[in-house]
C-alpha positions in Angstrom: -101.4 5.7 142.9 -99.5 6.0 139.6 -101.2 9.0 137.6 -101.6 8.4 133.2 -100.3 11.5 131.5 -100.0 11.8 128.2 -97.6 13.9 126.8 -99.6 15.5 123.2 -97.7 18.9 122.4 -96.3 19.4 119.0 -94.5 22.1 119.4 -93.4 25.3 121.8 -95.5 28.3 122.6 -93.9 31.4 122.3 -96.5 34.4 122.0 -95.9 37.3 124.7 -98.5 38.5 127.2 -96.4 41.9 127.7 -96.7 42.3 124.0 -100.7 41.0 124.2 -100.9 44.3 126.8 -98.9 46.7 124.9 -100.7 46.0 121.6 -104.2 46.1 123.6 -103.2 49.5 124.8 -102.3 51.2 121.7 -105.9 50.0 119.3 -104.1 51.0 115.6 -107.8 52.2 114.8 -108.3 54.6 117.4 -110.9 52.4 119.0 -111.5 51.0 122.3 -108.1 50.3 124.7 -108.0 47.4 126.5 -106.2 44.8 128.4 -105.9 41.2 128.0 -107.8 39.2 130.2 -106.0 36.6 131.1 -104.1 39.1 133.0 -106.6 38.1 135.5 -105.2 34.5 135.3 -102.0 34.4 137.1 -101.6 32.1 140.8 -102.9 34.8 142.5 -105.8 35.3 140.4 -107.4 31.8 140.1 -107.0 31.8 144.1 -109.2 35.3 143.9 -111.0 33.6 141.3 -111.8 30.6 143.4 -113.0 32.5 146.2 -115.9 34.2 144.2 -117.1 30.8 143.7 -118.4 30.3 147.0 -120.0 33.5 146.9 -123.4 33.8 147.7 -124.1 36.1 145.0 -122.0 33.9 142.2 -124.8 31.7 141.0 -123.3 29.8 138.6 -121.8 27.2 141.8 -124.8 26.0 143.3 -126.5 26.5 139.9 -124.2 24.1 138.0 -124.0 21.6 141.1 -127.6 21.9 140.9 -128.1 20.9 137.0 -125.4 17.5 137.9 -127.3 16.5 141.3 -130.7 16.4 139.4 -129.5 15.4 136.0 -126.7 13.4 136.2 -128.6 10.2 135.9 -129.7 11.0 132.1 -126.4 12.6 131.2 -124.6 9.0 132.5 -127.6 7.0 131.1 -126.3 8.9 127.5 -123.0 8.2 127.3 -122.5 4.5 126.1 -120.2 2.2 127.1 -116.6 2.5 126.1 -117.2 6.1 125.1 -113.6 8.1 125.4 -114.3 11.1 127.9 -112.4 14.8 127.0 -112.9 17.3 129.0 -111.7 20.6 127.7 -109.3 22.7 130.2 -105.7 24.1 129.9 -103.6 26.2 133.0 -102.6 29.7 133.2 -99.7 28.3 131.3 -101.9 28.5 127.5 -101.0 32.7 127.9 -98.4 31.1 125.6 -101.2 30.0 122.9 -101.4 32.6 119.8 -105.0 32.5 120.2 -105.7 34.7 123.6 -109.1 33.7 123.8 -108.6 30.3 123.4 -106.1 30.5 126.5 -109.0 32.6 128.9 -111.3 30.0 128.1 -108.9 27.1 129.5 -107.8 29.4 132.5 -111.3 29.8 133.3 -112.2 25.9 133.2 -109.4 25.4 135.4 -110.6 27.6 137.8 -113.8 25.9 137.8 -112.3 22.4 137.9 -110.5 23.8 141.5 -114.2 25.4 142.4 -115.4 22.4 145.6 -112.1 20.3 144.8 -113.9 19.7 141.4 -117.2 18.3 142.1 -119.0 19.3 138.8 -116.8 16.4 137.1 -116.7 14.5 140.1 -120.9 14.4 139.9 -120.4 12.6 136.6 -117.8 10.2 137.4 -119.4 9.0 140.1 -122.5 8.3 137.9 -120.6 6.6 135.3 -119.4 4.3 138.1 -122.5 3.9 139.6 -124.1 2.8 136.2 -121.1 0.2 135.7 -120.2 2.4 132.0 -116.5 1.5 130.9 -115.6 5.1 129.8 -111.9 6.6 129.6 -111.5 10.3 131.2 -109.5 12.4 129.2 -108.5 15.5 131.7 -106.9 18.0 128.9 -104.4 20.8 130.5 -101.3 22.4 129.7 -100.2 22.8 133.6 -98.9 19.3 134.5 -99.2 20.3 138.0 -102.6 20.9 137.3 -103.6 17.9 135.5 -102.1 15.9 138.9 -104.1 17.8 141.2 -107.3 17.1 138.7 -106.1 12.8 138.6 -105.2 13.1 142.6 -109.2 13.9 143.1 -110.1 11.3 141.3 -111.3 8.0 143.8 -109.0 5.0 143.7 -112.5 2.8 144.0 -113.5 3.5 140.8 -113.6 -0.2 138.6 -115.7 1.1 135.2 -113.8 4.5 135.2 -110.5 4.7 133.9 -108.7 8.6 134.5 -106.0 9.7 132.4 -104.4 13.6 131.6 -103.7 14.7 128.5 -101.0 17.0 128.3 -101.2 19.6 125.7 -103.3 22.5 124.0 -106.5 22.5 122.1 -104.9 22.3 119.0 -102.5 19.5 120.1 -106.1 18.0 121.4 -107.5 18.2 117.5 -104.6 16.5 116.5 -104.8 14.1 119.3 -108.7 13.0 118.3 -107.6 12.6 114.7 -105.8 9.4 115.8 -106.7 6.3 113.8 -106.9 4.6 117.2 -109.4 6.8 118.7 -111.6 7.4 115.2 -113.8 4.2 116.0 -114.8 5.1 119.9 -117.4 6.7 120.9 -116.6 10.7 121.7 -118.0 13.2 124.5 -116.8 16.4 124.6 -117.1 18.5 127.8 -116.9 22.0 128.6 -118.2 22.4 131.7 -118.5 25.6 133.7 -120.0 28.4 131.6 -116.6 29.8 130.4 -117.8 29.7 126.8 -119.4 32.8 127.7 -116.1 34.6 128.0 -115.8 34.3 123.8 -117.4 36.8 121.6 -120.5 35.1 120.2 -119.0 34.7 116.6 -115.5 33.3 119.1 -118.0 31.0 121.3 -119.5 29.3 117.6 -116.3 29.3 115.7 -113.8 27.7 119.1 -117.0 25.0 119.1 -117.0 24.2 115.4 -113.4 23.3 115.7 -114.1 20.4 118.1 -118.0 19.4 116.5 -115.6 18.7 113.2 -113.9 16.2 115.0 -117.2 14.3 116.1 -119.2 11.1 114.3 -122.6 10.8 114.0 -123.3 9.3 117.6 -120.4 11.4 119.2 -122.0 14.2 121.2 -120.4 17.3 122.7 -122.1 18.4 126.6 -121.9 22.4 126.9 -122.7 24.5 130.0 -124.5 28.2 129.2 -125.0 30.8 131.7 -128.8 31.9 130.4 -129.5 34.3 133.2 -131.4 36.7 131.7 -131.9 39.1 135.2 -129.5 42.0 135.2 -129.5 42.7 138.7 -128.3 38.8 139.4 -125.6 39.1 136.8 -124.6 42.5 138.4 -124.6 41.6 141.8 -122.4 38.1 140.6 -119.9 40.7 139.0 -120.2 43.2 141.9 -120.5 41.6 145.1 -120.7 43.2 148.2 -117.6 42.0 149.6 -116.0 43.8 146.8 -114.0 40.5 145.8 -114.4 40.3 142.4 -113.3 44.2 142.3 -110.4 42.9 144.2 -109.7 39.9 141.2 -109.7 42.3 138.3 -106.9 44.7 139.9 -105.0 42.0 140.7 -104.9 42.0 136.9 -103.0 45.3 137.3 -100.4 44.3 139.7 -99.7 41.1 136.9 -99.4 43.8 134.5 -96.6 45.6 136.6 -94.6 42.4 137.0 -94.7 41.8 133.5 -93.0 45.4 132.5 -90.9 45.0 135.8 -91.7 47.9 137.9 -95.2 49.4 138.9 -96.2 51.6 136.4 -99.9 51.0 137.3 -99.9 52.0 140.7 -103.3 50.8 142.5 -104.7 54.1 144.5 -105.3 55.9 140.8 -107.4 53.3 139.0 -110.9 52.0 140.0 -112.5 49.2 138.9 -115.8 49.7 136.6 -118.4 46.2 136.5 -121.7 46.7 134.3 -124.0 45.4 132.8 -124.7 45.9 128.9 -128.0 44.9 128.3 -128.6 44.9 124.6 -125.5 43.0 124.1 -125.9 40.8 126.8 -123.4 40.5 128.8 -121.4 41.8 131.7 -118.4 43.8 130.9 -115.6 45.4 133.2 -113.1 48.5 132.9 -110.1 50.1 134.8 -110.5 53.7 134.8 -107.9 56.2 136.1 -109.2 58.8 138.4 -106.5 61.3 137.0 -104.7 61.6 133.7 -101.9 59.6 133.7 -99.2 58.0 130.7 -98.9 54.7 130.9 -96.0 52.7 129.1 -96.0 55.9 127.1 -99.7 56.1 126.1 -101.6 59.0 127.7 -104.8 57.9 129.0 -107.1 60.8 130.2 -108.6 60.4 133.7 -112.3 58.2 133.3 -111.5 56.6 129.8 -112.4 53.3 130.2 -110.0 50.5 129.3 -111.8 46.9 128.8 -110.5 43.7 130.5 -113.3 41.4 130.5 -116.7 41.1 129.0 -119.2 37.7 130.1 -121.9 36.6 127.6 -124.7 35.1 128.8 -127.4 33.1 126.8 -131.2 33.3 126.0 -133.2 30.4 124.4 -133.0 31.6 121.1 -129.4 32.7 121.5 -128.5 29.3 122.6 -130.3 27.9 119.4 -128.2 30.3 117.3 -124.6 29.7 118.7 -125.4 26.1 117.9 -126.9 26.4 114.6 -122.9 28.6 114.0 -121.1 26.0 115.4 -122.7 23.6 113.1 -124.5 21.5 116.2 -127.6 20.1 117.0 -129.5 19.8 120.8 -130.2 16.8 121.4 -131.2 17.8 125.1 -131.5 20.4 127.6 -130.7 19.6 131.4 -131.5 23.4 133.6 -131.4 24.2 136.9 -134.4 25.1 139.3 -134.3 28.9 138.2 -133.6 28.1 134.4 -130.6 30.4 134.6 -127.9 27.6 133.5 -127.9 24.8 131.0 -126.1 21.9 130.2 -126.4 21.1 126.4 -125.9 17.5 124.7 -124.9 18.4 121.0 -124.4 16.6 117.7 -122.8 17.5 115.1 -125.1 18.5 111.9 -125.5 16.0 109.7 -126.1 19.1 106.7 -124.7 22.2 108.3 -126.5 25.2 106.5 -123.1 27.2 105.9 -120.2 24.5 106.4 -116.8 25.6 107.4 -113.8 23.9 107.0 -111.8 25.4 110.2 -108.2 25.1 110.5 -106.8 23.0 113.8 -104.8 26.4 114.6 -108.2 27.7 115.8 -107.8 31.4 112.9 -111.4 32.0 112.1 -111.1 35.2 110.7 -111.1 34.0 107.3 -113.7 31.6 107.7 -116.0 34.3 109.1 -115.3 36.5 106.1 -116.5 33.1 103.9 -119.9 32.5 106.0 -120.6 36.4 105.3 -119.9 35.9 101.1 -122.0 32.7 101.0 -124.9 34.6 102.8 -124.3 37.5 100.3 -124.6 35.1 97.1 -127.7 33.8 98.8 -129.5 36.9 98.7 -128.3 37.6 95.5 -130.6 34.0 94.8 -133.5 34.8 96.3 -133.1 38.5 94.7 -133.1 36.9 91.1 -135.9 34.3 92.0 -138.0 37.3 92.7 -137.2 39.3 89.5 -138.3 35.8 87.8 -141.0 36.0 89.5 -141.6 38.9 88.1 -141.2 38.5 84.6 -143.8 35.2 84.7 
């Protein structure tokens, strides 16, 4: 069966991991050292990666499959006919991407697309068939390989359900919806999986403002949210007692020594470090050497922590605020059995409280700065109002 690609980069990628990790490692404010996450990323990591999938202590699996099995019918029932599909995942290959983050979130989503040969999307394919919708899948990836093992999945029954790959970034994907072509369809966004939990909160509201700025007023974006709120879960997910995922983050050091050429992190003098950080929320894990050692010329002293990856996870009302950012609006909420995982149908708002106008290249920095001022002059308002007050 002939596989649809289409080709939508713009331009080359050129950014450096090795220069990622060599920045990460020397912090020019004398802050926290770290490394880049998607070191975890490489071939040999998403295998790793895939394997703590079926763990018994990784609940996000059976927790998604759960949420699709029991809800799929009213997530299909939603999408209208002729809607256009996108479903938001890149390769390994975005560590070419200036924006890091933006490239862990699509190495994590392939990751989950491999997770049971893909059965979260499968769940709703199969639906969409089953309820005779005419939709277009949009699988987005950088990795063409990838995007032909994603199609290959895909049944050769299907008669409403047309499946197509999109080749490109999530910027070239911006561009790509701006199309006059496409500007008249109906839009769903997916990000299935829970890897928006691997942005900062302020990263998680800003990467999803980008794409609600590309939807209509009946578009909708679907959004899956680790909301486990029980520590020891989230500990033993990150921790397990096979010692696998310990095993997946220092295979993040032996990428790191094929990048500078020669093994300069050598394995017996680190250990690996998983917690959980309750007040922010989130699980968080460290390399830390068991001996003072120098390190591509940086002297780290023997327990300093060095960051790799952190995992935000999402409340009610934290959920209600990273849409409110994003400039989104639920218009639903499917859980699981234990309420520990969400998938979120969102709209765009039709009056965002603090609109941003963010850039396709994803640089949010500015626009953060912006949101801040705006809030400032608003207190400065409500400040005067009072003194009127006041005088009258």
């Amino acid at each position: 069966m002939s596989q649809d690609i289409v080709d939508i980069r713009q331009g080359q990628y050129g950014v450096s991991l090795l220069d990622e990790m060599r920045t990460a490692l020397r912090p020019q404010d004398g802050g926290e050292k770290r490394m880049p996450t998607l070191l975890l990323y490489d071939e040999r990591g998403l295998q790793l990666f895939e394997d703590i999938t079926y763990l018994d202590e990784y609940y996000l699996t059976s927790a998604e499959i759960d949420v699709l099995e029991n809800c799929v019918a009213a997530i299909a029932d939603s999408i209208p006919d002729n809607c256009l599909i996108l479903e938001l995942g890149s390769g390994y290959e975005l560590a070419l991407l200036k924006q890091q983050r933006s490239a862990l979130f699509g190495a994590l989503t392939t990751a989950c697309r491999k997770k049971a040969n893909g059965t979260d999307v499968k769940i709703l394919l199969d639906a969409l068939e089953l309820a005779k919708k005419h939709v277009d899948y949009y699988a987005l990836d950088l990795s063409k390989p990838e995007l032909e093992r994603t199609l290959s999945a895909v049944p050769v029954e299907y008669n409403y359900v047309k499946c197509h790959g999109l080749l490109g970034t999530y910027d070239d994907a911006l561009e790509w919806l701006k199309r006059p072509e496409l500007q008249q369809r109906h839009k769903w966004i997916l990000t299935l999986g829970s890897s928006i939990g691997n942005f900062g909160r302020q990263e998680a509201a800003n990467f999803l403002e980008c794409f609600a700025n590309t939807l209509g007023s009946n578009d909708r974006m679907l959004v899956g949210l680790d909301a486990c709120q029980d520590k020891q879960k989230v500990f033993s997910a990150y921790n397990d007692r096979h010692g696998k995922t310990h095993d997946f983050v220092r295979n993040g050091l032996v990428h790191a020594n094929r990048l500078l050429g020669k093994a300069v992190f050598k394995l017996e003098d680190w250990k690996i470090i998983g917690e959980f950080d309750e007040p922010a929320g989130r699980h968080q894990a460290f390399y830390t050497p068991i001996k003072d050692l120098v390190i591509d010329g940086v002297y780290i002293k023997a327990g300093e922590r060095i960051r790799v990856e952190e995992s935000y996870k999402y409340s009610a009302v934290q959920g209600s605020e990273l849409w409110q950012a994003a400039g989104l609006v639920e218009q639903a909420t499917f859980g699981n059995s234990m309420d520990d995982y969400r998938k979120v149908p969102l709209s765009k708002m039709a009056n965002p409280k603090h609109p941003i106008s963010v850039g396709h290249d994803l640089h949010y920095q500015a626009h953060t700065a912006c949101r801040c001022l705006r809030y400032a002059w608003f207190l400065v308002d409500l400040s005067l109002d009072y003194l009127r007050s006041l005088l009258h």
